[in-house]
C-alpha positions as CSV (number, residue, x, y, z in Angstrom):
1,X,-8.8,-14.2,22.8
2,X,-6.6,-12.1,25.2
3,X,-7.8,-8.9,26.6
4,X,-6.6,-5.9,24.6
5,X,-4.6,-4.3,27.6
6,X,-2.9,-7.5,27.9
7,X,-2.0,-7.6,24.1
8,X,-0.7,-4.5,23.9
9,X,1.2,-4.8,26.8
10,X,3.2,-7.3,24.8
11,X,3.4,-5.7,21.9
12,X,5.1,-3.0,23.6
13,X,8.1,-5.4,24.1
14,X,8.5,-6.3,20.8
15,X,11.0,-4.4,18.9
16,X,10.0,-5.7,15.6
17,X,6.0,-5.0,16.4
18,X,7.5,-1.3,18.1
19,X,8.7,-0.4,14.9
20,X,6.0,0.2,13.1
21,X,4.6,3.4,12.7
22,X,2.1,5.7,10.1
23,X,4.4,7.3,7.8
24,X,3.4,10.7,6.4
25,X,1.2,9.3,3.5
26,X,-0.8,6.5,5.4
27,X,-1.4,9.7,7.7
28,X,-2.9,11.9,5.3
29,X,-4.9,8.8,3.6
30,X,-6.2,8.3,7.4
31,X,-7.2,12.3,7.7
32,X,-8.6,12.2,4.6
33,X,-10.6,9.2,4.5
34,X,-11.9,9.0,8.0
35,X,-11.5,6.9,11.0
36,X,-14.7,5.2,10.0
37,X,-13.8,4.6,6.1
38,X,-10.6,3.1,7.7
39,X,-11.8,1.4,9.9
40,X,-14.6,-0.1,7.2
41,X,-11.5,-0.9,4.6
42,X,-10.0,-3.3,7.6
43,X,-12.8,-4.9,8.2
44,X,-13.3,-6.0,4.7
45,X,-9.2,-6.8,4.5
46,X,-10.1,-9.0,7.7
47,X,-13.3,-10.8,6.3
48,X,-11.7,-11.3,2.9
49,X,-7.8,-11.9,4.0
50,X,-8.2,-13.6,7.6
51,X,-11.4,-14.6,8.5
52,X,-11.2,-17.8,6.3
53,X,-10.2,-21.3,8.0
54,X,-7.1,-21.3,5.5
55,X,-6.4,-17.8,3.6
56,X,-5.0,-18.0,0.8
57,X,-1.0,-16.9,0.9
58,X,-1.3,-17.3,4.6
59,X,1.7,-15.3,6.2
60,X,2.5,-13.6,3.1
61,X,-1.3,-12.0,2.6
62,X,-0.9,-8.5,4.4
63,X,1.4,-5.7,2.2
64,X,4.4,-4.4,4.6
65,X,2.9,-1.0,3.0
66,X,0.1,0.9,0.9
67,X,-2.7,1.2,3.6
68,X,-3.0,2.5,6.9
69,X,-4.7,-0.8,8.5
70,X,-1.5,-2.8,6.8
71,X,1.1,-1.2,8.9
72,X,-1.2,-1.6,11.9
73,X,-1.8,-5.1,11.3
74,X,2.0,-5.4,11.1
75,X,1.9,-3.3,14.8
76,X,-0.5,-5.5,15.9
77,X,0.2,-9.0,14.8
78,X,-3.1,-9.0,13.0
79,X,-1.4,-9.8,9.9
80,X,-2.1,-13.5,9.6
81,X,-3.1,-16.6,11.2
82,X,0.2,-17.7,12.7
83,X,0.0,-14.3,14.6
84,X,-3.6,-14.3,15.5
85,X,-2.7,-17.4,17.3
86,X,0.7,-16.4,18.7
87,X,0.0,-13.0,19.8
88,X,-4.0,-13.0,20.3
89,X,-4.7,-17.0,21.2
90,X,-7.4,-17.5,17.7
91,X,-6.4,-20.8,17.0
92,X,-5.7,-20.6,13.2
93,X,-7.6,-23.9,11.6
94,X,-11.1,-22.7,11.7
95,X,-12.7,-19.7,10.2
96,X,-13.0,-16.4,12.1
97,X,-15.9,-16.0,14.2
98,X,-17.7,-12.7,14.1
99,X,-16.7,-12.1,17.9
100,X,-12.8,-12.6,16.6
101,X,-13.1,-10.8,13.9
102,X,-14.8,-7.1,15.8
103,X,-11.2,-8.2,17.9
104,X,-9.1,-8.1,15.4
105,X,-10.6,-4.5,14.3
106,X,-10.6,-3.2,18.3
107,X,-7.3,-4.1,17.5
108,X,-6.5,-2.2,15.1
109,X,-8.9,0.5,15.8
110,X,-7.1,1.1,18.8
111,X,-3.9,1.3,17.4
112,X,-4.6,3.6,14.4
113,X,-6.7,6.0,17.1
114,X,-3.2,6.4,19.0
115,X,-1.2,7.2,15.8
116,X,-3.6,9.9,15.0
117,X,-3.5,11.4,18.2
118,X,0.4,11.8,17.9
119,X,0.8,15.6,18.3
120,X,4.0,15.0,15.9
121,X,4.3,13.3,12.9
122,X,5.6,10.0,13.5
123,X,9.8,9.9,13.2
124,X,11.1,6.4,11.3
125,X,13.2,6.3,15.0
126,X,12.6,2.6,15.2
127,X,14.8,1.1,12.8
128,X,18.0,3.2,14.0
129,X,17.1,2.6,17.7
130,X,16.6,-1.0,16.9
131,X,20.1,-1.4,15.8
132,X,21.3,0.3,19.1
133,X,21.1,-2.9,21.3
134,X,22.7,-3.0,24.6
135,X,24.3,-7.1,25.7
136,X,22.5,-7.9,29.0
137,X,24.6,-10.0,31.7
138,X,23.1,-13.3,30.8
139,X,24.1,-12.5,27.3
140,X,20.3,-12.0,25.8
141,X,20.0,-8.8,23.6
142,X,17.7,-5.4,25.1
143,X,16.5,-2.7,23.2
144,X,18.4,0.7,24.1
145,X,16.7,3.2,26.6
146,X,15.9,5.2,23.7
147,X,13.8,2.3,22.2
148,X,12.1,1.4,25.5
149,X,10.7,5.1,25.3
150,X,8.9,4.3,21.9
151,X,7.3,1.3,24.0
152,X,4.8,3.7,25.5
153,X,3.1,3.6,22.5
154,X,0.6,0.9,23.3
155,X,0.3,1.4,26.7
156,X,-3.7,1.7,27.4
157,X,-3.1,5.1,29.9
158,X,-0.4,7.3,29.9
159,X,2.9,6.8,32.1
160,X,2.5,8.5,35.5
161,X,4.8,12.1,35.7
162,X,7.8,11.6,37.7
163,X,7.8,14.7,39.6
């Protein structure tokens, strides 16, 4: 498993990971709820959906929608094996330990504490901003200045002022 600093670090270079955000409803189910009752859902979605050597629908087992801890599995490449080993290096194969599993909902934990701390209600910025792409030199695509703002999101401390 990768340190969590690490893993977000990456995942705030992904435009299709960046893009994902709490929508008004999966808000209000989060206030509502709880953190904790959340947090208890995921870990029940991990143990049921991920945690077994070969899930069933594996890649296709996590909604796009309908939850709060869907979207952030989505965020956080928690959605299924193929990501776990990708993105968090948990080989897929062999059931989930308990250690990977409490990862997988640090994970997500972490991620869902940021979007509730969001002082505004999340804008659906990502998917205009993803179509603004800018042609490097060597040809390769890059995400607009606008989208490398909305990177910030999973960085573990805030950016340093620039006075």
């Amino acid at each position: 498993m990768k340190p969590l600093d690490d893993i977000f670090a990456r995942l705030a270079k992904s435009p299709f990971r960046c893009r994902f955000q709490l929508g008004a409803q999966d808000r209000a189910y989060l206030d509502s709820k709880g953190r904790e009752a959340v947090l208890d859902h995921a870990a029940t979605f991990i143990a049921e959906r991920l945690a077994p050597a070969n899930p069933r629908n594996d890649g296709q087992q996590t909604p796009m929608r309908g939850h709060p801890v869907f979207v952030a599995q989505h965020a956080t490449a928690t959605c299924c094996r193929g990501c776990l080993a990708k993105w968090h290096a948990i080989p897929a194969g062999g059931a989930l330990t308990d250690d990977e599993q409490r990862h997988v909902l640090a994970v997500i934990a972490r991620w869902l504490d940021h979007q509730a701390t969001r002082e505004t209600p999340p804008r659906q910025v990502a998917q205009a901003k993803s179509r603004k792409k800018q042609k490097s030199p060597a040809g390769a695509y890059q995400a607009s200045p606008e989208t490398t703002l909305q990177l910030d999101m999973f960085a573990a401390e805030p950016p340093p002022d620039d006075d």
